[in-house]
C-alpha positions in Angstrom: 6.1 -19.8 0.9 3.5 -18.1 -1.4 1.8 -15.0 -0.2 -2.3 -15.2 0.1 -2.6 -13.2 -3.2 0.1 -15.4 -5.0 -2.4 -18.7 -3.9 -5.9 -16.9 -5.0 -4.2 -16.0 -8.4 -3.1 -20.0 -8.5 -7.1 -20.7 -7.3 -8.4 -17.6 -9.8 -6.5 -18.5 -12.6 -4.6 -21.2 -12.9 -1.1 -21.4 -13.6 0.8 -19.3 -16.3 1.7 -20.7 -19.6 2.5 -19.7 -22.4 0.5 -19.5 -25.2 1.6 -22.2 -27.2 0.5 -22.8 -31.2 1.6 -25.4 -32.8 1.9 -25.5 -36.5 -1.4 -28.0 -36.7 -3.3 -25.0 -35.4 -3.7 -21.8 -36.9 -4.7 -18.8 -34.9 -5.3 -15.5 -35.7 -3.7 -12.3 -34.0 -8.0 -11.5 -33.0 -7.4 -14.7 -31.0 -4.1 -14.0 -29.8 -5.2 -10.3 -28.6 -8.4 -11.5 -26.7 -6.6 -14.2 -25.5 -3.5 -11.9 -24.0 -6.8 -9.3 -22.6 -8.3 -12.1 -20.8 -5.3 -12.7 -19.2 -4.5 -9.3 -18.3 -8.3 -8.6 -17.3 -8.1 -11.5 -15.3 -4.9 -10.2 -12.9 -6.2 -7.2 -12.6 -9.9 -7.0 -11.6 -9.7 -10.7 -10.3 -6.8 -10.7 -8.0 -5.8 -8.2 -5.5 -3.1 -6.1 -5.2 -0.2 -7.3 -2.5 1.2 -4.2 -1.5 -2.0 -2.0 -1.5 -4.3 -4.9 0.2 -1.4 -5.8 2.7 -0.6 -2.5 4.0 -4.5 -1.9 4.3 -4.9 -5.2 6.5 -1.6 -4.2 8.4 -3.1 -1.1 9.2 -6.6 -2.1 9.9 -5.0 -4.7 12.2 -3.2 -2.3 14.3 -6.7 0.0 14.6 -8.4 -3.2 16.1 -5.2 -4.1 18.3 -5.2 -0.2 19.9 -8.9 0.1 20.1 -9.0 -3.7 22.0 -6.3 -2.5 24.0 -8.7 0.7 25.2 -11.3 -1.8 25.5 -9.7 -4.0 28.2 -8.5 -0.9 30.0 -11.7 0.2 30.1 -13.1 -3.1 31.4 -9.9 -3.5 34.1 -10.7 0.2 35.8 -14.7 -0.3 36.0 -14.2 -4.1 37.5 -11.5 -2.5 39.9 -13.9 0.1 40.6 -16.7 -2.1 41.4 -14.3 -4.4 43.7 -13.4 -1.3 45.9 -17.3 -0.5 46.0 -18.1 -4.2 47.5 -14.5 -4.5 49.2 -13.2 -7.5 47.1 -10.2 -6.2 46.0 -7.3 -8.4 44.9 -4.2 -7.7 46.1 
């Protein structure tokens, strides 16, 4: 299965081919050049980086897990605290 970055580049830019002349065409190495920049410019300003953006979202991820983790403890001691106060604890 293709990462997310490997299906945006499919989205961004299409598959990759070769660049193909047959003898009918001419082209001139200007073409050629501008043609391989495009293609280079394209993977790297268009498309992110897997192992860069994936360890930032793996990260970022486990900041959010730990800090909703503090959250629900948080929550858990000031309901438990307010169930003692009005004697509705759970037991």
């Amino acid at each position: 299965m293709a990462s997310a970055w490997e299906q945006e580049w499919k989205v961004l830019c299409g598959p990759v081919q070769p660049f193909l002349v047959s003898e009918s065409q001419k082209i001139s190495p200007l073409q050629l050049a501008c043609h391989s920049v495009h293609r280079f410019w394209l993977y790297m300003w268009c498309c992110p980086r897997p192992d860069k953006d994936d360890e930032k979202a793996a990260r970022e991820r486990e900041k959010r897990r730990v800090r909703q983790e503090e959250r629900r403890a948080e929550m858990k001691s000031r309901h438990d605290e307010i169930r003692r106060k009005y004697g509705t604890v759970l037991k």
